[in-house]
Structure formats: structure tokens, C-alpha cells
mmCIF file of the N, C-alpha and C atoms, coordinates in Angstrom:
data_MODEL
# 
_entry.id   MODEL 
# 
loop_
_atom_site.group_PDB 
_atom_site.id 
_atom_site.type_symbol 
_atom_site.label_atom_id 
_atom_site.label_alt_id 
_atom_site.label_comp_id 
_atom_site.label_asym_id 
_atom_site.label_entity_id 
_atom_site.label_seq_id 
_atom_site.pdbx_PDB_ins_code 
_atom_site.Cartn_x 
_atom_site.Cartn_y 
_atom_site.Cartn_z 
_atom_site.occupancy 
_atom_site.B_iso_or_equiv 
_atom_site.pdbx_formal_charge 
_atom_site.auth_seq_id 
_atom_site.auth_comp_id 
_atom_site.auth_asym_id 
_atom_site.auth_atom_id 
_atom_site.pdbx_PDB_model_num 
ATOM 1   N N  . UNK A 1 1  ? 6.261   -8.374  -11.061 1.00 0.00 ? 1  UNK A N  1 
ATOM 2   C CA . UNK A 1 1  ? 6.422   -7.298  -10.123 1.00 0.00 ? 1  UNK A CA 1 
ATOM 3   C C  . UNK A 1 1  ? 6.271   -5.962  -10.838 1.00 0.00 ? 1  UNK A C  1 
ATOM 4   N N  . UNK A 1 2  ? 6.809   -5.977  -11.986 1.00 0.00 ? 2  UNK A N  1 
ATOM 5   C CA . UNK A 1 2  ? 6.643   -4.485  -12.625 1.00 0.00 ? 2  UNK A CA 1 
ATOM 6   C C  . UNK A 1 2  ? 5.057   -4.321  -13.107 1.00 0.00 ? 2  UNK A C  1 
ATOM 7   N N  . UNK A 1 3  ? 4.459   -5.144  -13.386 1.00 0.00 ? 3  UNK A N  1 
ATOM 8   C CA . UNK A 1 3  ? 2.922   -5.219  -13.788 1.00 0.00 ? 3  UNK A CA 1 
ATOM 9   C C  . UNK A 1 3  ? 2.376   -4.787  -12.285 1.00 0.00 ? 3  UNK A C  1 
ATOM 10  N N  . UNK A 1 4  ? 2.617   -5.640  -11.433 1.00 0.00 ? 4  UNK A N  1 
ATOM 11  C CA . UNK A 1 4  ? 2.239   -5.170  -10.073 1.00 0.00 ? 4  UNK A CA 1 
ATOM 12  C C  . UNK A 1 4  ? 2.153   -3.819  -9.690  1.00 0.00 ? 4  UNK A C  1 
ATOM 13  N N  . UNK A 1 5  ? 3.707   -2.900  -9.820  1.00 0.00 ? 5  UNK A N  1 
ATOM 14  C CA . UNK A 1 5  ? 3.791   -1.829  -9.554  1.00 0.00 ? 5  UNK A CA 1 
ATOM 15  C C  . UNK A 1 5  ? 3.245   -0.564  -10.050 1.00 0.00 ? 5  UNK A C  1 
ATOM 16  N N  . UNK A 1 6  ? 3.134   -0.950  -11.390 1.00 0.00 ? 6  UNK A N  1 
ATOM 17  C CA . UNK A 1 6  ? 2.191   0.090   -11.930 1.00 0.00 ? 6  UNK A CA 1 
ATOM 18  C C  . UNK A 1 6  ? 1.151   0.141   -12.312 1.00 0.00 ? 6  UNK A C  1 
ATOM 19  N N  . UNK A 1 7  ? 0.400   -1.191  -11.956 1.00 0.00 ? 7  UNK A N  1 
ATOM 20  C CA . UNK A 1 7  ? -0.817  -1.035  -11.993 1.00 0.00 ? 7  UNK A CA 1 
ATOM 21  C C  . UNK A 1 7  ? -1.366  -0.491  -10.212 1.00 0.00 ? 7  UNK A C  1 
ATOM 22  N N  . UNK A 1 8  ? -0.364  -1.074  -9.141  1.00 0.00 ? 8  UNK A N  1 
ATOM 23  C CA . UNK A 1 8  ? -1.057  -0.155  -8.013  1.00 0.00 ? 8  UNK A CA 1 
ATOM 24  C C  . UNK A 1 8  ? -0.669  1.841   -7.820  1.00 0.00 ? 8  UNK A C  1 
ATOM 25  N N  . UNK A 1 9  ? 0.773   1.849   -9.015  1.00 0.00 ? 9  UNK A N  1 
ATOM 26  C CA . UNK A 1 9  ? 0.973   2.970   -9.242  1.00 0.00 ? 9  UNK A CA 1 
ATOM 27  C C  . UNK A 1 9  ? -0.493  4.021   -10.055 1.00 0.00 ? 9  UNK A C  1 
ATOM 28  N N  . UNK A 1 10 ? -0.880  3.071   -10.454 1.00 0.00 ? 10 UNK A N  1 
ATOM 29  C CA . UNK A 1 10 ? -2.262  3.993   -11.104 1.00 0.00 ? 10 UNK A CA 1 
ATOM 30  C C  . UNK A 1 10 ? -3.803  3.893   -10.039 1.00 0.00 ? 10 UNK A C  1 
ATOM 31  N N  . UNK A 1 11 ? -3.436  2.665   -9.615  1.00 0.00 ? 11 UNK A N  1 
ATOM 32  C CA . UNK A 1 11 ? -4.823  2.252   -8.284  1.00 0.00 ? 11 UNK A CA 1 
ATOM 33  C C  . UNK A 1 11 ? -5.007  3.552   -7.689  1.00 0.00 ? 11 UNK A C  1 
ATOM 34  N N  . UNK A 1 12 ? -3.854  3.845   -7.236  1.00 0.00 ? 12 UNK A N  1 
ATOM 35  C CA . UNK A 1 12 ? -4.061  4.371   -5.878  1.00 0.00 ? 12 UNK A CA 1 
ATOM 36  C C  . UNK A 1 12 ? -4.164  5.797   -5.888  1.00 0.00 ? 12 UNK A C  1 
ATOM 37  N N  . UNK A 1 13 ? -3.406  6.173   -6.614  1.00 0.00 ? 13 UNK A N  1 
ATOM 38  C CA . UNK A 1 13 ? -4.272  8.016   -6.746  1.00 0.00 ? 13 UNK A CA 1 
ATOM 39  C C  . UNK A 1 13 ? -5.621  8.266   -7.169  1.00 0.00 ? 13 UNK A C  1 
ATOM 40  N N  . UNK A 1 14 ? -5.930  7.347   -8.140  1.00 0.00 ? 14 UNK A N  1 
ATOM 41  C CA . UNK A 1 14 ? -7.375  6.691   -8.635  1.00 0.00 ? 14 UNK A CA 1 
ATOM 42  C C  . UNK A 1 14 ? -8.325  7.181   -8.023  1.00 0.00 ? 14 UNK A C  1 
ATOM 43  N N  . UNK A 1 15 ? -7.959  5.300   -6.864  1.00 0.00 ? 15 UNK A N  1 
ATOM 44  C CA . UNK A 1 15 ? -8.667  5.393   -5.107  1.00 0.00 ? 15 UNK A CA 1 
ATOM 45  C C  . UNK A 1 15 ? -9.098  7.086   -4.989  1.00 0.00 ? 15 UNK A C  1 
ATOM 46  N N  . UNK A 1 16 ? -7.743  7.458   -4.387  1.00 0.00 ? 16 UNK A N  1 
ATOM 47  C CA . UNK A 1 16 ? -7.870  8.745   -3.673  1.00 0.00 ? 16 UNK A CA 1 
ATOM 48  C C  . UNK A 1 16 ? -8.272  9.890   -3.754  1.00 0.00 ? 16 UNK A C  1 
ATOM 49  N N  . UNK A 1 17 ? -8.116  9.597   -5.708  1.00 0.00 ? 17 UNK A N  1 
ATOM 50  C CA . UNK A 1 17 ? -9.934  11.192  -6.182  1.00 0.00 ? 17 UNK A CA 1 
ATOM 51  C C  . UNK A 1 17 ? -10.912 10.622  -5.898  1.00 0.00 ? 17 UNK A C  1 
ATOM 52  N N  . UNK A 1 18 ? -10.998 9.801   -6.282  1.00 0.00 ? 18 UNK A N  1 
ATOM 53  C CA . UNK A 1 18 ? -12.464 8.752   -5.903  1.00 0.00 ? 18 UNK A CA 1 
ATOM 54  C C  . UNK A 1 18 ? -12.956 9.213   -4.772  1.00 0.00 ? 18 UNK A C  1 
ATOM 55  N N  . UNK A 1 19 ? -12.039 8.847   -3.731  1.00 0.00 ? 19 UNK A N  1 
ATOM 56  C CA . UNK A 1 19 ? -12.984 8.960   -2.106  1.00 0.00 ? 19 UNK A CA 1 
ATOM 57  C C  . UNK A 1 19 ? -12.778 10.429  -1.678  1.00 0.00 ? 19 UNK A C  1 
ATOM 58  N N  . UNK A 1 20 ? -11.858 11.307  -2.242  1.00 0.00 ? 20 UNK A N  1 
ATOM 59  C CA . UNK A 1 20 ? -11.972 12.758  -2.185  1.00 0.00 ? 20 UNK A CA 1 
ATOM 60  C C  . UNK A 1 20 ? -13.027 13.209  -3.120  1.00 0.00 ? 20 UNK A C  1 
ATOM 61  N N  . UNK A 1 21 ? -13.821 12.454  -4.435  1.00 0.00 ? 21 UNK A N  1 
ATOM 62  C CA . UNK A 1 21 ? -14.685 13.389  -4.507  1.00 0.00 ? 21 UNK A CA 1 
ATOM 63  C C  . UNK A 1 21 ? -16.564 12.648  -3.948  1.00 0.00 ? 21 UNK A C  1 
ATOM 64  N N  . UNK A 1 22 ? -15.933 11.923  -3.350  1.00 0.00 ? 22 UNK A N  1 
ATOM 65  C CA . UNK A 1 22 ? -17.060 10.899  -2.837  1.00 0.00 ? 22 UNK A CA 1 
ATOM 66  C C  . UNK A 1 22 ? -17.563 11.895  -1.397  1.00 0.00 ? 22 UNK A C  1 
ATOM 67  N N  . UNK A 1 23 ? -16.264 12.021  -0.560  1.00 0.00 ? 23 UNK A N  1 
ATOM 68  C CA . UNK A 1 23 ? -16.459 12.758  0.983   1.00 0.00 ? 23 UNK A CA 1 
ATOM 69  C C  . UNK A 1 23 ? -16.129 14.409  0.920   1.00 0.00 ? 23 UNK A C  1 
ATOM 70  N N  . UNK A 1 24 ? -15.518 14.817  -0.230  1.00 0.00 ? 24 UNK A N  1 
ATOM 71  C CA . UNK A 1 24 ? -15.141 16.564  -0.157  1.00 0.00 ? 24 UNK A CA 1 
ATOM 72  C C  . UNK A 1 24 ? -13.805 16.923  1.002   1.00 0.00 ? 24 UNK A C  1 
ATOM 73  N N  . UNK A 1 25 ? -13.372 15.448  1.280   1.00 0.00 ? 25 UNK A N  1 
ATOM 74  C CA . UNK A 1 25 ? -12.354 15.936  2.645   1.00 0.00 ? 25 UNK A CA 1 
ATOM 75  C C  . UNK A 1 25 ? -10.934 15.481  1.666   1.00 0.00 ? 25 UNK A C  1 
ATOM 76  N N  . UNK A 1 26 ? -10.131 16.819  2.115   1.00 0.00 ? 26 UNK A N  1 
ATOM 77  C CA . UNK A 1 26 ? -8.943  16.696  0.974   1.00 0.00 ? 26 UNK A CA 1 
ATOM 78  C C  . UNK A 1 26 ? -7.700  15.555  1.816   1.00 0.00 ? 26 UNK A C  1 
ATOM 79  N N  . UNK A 1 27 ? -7.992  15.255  3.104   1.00 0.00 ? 27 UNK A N  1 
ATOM 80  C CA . UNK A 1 27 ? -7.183  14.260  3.771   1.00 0.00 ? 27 UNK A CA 1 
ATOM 81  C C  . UNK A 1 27 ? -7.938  13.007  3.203   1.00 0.00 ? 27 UNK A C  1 
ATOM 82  N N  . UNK A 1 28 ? -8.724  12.485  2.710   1.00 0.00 ? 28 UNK A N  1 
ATOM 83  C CA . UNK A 1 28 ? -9.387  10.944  3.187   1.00 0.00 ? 28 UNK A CA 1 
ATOM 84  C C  . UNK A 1 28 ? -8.518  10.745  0.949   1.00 0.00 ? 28 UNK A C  1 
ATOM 85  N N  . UNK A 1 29 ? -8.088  11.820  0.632   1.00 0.00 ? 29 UNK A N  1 
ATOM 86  C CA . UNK A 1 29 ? -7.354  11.177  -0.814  1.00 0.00 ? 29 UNK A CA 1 
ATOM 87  C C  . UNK A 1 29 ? -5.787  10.262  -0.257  1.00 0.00 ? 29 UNK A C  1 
ATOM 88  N N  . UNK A 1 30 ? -5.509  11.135  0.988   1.00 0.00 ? 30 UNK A N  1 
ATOM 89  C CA . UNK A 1 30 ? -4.098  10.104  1.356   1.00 0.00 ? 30 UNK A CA 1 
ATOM 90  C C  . UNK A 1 30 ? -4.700  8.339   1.569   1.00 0.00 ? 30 UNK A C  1 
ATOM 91  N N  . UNK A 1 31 ? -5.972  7.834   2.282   1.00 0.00 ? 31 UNK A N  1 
ATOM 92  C CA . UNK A 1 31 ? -6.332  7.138   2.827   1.00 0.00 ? 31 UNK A CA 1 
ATOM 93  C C  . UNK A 1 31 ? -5.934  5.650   2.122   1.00 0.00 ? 31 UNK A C  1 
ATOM 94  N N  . UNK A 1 32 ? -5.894  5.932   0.987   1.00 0.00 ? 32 UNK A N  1 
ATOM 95  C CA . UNK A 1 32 ? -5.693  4.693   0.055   1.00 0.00 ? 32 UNK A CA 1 
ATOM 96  C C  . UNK A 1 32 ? -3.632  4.372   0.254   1.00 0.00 ? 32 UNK A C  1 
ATOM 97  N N  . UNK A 1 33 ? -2.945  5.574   0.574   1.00 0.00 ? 33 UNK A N  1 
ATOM 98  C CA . UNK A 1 33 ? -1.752  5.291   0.090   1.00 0.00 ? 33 UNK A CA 1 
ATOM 99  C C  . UNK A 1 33 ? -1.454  4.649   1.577   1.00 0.00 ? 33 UNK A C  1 
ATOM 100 N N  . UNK A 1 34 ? -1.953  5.035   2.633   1.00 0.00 ? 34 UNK A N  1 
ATOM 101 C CA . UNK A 1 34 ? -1.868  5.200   3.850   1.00 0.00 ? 34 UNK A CA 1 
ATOM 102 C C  . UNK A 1 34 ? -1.732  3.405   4.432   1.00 0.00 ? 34 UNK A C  1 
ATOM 103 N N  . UNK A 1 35 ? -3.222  3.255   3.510   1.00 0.00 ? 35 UNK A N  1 
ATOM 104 C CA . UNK A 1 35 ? -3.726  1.516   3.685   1.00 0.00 ? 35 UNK A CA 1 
ATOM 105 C C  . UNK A 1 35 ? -2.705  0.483   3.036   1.00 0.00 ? 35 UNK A C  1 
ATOM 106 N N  . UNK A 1 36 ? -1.744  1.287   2.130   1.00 0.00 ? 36 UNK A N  1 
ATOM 107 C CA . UNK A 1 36 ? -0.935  0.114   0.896   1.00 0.00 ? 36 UNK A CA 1 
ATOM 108 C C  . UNK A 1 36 ? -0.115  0.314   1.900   1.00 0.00 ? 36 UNK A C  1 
ATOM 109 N N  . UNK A 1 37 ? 0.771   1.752   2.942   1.00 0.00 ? 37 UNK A N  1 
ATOM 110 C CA . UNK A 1 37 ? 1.929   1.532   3.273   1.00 0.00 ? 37 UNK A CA 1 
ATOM 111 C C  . UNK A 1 37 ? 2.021   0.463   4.935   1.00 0.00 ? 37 UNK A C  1 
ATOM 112 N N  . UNK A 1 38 ? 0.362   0.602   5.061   1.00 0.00 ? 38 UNK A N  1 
ATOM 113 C CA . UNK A 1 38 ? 0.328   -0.313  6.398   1.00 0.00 ? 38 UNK A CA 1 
ATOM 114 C C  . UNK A 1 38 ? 0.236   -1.575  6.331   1.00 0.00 ? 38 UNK A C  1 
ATOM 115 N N  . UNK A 1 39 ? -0.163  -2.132  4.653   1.00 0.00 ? 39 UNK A N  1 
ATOM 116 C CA . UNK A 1 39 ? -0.047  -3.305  3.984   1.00 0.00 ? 39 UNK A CA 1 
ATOM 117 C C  . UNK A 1 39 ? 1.261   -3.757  4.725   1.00 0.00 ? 39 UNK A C  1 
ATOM 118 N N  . UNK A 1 40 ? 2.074   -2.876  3.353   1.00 0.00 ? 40 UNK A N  1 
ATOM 119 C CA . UNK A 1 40 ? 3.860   -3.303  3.424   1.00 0.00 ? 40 UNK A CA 1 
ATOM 120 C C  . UNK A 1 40 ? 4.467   -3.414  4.740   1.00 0.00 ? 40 UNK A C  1 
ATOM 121 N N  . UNK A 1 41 ? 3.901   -2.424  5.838   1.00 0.00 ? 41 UNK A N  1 
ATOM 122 C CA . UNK A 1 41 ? 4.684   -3.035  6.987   1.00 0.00 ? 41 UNK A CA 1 
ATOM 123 C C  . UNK A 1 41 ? 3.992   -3.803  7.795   1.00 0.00 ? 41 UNK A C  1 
ATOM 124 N N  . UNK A 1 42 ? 2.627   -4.273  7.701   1.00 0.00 ? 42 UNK A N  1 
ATOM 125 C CA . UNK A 1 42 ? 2.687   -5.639  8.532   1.00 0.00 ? 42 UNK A CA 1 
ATOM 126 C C  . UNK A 1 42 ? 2.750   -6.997  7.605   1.00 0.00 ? 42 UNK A C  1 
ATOM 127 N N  . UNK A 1 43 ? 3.312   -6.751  6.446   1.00 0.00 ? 43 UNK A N  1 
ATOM 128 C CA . UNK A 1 43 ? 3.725   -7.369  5.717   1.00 0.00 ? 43 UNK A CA 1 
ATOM 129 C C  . UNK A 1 43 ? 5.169   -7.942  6.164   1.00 0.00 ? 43 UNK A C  1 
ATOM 130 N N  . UNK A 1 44 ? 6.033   -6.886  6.066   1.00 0.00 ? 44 UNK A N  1 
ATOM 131 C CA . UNK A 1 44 ? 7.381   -6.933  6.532   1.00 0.00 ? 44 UNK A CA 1 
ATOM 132 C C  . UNK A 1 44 ? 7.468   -6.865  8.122   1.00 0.00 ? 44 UNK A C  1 
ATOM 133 N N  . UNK A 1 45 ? 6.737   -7.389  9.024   1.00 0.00 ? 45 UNK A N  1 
ATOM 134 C CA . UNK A 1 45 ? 6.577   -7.604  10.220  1.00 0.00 ? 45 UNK A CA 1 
ATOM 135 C C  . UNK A 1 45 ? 6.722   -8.791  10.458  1.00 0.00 ? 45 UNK A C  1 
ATOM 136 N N  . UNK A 1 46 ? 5.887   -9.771  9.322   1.00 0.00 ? 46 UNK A N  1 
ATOM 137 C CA . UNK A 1 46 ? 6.120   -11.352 9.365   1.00 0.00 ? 46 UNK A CA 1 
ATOM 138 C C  . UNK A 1 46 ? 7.037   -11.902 8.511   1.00 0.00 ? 46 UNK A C  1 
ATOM 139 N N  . UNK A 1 47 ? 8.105   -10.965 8.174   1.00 0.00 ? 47 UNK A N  1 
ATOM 140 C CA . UNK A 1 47 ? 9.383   -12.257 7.628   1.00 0.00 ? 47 UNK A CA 1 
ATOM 141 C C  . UNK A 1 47 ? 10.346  -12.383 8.821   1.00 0.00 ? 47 UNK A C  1 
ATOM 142 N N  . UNK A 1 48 ? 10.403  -13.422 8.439   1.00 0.00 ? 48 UNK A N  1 
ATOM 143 C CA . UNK A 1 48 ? 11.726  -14.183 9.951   1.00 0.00 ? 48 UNK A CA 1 
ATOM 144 C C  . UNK A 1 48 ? 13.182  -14.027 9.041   1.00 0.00 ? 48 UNK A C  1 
ATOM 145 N N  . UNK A 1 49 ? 13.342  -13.381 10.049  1.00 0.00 ? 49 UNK A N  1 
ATOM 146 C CA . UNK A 1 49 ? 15.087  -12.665 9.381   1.00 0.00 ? 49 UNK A CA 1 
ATOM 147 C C  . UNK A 1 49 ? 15.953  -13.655 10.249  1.00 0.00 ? 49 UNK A C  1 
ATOM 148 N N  . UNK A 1 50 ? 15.816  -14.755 11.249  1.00 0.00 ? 50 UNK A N  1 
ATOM 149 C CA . UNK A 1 50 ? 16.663  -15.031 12.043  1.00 0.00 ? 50 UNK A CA 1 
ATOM 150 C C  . UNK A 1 50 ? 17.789  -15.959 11.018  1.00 0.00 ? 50 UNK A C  1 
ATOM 151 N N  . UNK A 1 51 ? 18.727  -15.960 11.365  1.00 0.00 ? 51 UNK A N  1 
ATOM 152 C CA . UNK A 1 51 ? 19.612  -16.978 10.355  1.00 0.00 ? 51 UNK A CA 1 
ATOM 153 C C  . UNK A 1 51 ? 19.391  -18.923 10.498  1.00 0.00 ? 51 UNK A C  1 
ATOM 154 N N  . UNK A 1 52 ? 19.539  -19.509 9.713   1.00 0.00 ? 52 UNK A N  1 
ATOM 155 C CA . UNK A 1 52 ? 18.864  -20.268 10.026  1.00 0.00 ? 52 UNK A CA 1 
ATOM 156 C C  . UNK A 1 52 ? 20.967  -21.682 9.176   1.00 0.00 ? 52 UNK A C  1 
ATOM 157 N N  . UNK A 1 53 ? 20.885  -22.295 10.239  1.00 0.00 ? 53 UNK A N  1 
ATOM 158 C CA . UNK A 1 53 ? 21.835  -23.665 9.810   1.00 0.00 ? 53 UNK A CA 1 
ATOM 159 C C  . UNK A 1 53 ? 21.852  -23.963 8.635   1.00 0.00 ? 53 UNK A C  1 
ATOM 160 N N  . UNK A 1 54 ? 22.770  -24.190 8.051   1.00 0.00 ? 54 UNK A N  1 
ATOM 161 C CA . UNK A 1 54 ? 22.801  -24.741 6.781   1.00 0.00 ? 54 UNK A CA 1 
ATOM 162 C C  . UNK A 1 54 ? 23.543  -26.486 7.161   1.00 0.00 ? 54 UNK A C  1 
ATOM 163 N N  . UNK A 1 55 ? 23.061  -27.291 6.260   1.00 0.00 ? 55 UNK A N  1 
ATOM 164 C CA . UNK A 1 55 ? 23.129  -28.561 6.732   1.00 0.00 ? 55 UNK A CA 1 
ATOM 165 C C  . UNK A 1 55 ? 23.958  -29.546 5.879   1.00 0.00 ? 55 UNK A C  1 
# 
């Protein structure tokens, strides 16, 4: 997880000069962080929180 985190900690601002100096539009640099945070919540959309019997 910590390898995880900072390697998308470096991805993603990366991304976002990248496609800011690809298009010249200073909004389309959010676009990358935008896409990871819509990841995480339909990510966290499909865990089943219901409680479940123990047996």
C-alpha cells in the first residue's frame, strides 16, 4: 500500500502537466485527480457493509 501510494502520489500531478501542456487548458491538469477520486468512490460503492451472522 505505501508503494501504491506514492507511486500514484507522483502519477498523478505527472498526468496533469502532461495533459495541461498537451491541451493549454489549466482545468483538464485536475482531470487525472478527478478520475482517481471517482475511482475510490465507485470503488467504495461496492463494499457490502451489511452485518453478516457469525456461526
Amino acid at each position: 500500500m505505501l508503494a501504491l501510494g506514492y507511486t500514484l502520489t507522483f502519477l498523478v500531478p505527472y498526468l496533469g502537466g502532461a495533459i495541461w501542456d498537451a491541451t493549454h487548458l489549466t482545468v483538464s491538469a485536475l482531470l487525472p485527480g478527478a478520475a482517481g477520486a471517482l475511482i475510490v468512490i465507485a470503488g467504495a460503492a461496492l463494499i457490502d457493509l451489511r452485518p453478516r451472522a457469525v456461526h
